[in-house]
N, C-alpha and C positions, 0 to 999 in steps of 0.2 A: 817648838819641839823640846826647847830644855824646862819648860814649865810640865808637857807630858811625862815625859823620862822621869821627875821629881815625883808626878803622881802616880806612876807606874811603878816609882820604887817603894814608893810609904804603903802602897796598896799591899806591893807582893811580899814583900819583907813582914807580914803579919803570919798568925798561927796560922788560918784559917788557906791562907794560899800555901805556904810553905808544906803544910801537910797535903794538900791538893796536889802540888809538884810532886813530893816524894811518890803520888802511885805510878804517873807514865816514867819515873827514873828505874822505880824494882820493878816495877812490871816487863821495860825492856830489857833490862841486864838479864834477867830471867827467859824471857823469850830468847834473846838474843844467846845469851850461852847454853840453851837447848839446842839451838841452832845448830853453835858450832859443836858440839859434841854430838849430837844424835844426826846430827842432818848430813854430815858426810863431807869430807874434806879430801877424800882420797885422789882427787883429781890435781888440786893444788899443791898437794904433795908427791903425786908423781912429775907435774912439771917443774915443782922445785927440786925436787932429786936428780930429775933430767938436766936443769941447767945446769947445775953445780958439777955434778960428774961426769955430762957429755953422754950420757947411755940413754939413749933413746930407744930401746929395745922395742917399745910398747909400739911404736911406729912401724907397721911393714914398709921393709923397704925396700923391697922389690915392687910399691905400688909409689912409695914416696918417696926415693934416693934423692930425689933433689932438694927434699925439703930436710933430710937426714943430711946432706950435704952442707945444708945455708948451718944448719943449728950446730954444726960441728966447728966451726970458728969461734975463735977464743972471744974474739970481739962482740960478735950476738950471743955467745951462752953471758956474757955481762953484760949487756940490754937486758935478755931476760931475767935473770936475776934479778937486776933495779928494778924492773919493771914490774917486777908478783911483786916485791918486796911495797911498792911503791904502791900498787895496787890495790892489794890485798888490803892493805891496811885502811887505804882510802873507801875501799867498798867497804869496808869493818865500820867505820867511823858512820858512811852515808845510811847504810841498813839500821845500827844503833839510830841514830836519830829519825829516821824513816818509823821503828818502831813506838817511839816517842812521840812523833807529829800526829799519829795518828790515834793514840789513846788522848791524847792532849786536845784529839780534834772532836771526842763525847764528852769533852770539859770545857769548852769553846763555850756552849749557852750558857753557863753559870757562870761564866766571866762576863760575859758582854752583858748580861741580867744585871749585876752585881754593880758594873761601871754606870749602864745604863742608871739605874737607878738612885747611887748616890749619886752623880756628876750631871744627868742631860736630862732625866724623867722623859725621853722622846715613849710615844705612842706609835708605836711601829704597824703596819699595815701594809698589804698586800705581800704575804709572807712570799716567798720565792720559791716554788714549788721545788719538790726531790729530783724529778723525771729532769726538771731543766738546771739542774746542777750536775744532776750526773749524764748527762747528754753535754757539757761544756767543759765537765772534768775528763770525759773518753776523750774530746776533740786537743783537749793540754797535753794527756797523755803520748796522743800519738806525735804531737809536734816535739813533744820530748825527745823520744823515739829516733824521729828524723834528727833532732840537731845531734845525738847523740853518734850516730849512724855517718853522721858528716865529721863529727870533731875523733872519732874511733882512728883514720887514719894520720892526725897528728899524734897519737899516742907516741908511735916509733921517733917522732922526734923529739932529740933531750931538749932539758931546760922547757919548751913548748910544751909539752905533755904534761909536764908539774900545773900548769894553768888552763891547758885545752879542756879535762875532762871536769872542772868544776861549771863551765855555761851550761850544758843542760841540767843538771842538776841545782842549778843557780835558779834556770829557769821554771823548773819543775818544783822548787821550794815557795817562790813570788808565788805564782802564779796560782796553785794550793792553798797558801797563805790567806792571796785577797780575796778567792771562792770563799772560804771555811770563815773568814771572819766577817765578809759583808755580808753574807747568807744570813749572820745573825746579827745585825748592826743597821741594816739598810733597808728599804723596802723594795717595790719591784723595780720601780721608776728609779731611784738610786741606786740602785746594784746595776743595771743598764749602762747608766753612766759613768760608772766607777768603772765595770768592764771595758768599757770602747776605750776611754783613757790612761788605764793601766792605773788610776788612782794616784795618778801626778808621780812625779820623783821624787819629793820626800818620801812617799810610799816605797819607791825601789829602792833609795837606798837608806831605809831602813831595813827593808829586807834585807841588803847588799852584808850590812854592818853585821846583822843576828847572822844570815849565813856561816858568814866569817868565824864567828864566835862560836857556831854551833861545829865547827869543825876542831872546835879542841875537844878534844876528850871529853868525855863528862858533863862538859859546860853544857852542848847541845841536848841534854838528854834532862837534865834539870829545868835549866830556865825557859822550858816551850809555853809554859804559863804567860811569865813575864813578855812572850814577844806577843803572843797573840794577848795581852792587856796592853802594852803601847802602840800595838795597831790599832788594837780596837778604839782607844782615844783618837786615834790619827781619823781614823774612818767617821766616827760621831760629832769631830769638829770637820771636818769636809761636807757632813750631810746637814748640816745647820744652813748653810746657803740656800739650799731649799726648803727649808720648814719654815722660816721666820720668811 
């Protein structure tokens, strides 16, 4: 893996990629700050004006006194507080990179073209049709869904909630990841088997590692190149087993 990581860097660290990067980094910060100015925040800012001051006006409470009750405790108006603060910010960071994975994901074949070619010259065959990717990407989807749906009531607990709501979203990064790059690295017969095994543990946790990284700032929205080029090494030395 530290001989990949070396050709992953001398690769991305050129003109050629580094200008590649730059379009899904302005393209998202631009999306993304349309977002938040035109798309409407009015919501998050009345539950943050709610916690802070206790005025829940917006809430009938002759339908809802008990819940106008729980949020009138000094104790939960500071849950919720950390908790948007905590939030918000977290969904800020996961949407930025979210916008990025995904222009990075019509820049996938001219990376894996490009590795292909100087490093493995493989002759790829039996291309993996659209209909059965995106028939395996609804099925990820929804399982996302579900763990998200399950880890949602650790939220309310401290310290647990800093780490609960990054597994689905952990899951839903992998899982994306090894679609979008074995789709173009693999053939049918290989991407089958990459699926059923989840593409070993070094495959997770290099995902595990970029995750992590893609949750600073900025970082995540830059280097989505670089991760889908040391996957894509990962994945073209995995698929050697079966070619030779």
């Amino acid at each position: 893996m530290i001989n990949l990581l070396r050709l992953s860097i001398n690769d991305f660290f050129t003109k050629k990629f580094i200008l590649l990067s730059l379009l899904p980094f302005f393209i998202s910060i631009l999306l993304f700050s349309t977002l938040m100015i035109f798309g409407g925040n009015e919501l998050f800012e009345i539950l943050k004006a709610g916690a802070i001051s206790g005025d829940y006006s917006f809430i009938d409470e002759s339908e809802h006194g008990f819940l106008v009750a729980i949020l009138s405790f000094q104790a939960v108006k500071f849950l919720i507080v950390g908790m948007f603060y905590i939030l918000s910010g977290f969904f800020a960071i996961m949407l930025s990179i979210i916008f990025a994975a995904i222009i990075a994901g019509f820049l996938t074949p001219t990376v894996t073209k490009f590795i292909n070619q100087k490093y493995y010259k493989f002759t790829l065959k039996d291309d993996i049709s659209t209909l059965k990717i995106i028939k395996i990407s609804l099925v990820i989807f929804a399982k996302f869904l579900l763990i998200l749906l399950i880890c949602l009531p650790f939220l309310f607990v401290p310290v647990i909630n800093l780490f609960v709501i990054n597994i689905p979203f952990f899951y839903l990064f992998y899982k994306f990841m090894l679609i979008d790059i074995a789709s173009n690295t693999l053939n049918s017969f290989e991407f089958d088997i990459m699926l059923r095994s989840d593409a070993g543990w070094d495959f997770k946790f290099a995902c595990l590692v970029f995750y992590l990284l893609a949750l600073i700032p900025l970082v995540g929205i830059f280097f989505q190149l670089f991760f889908v080029m040391f996957l894509s090494h990962l994945l073209f030395k995995k698929s050697q087993i079966y070619r030779f």
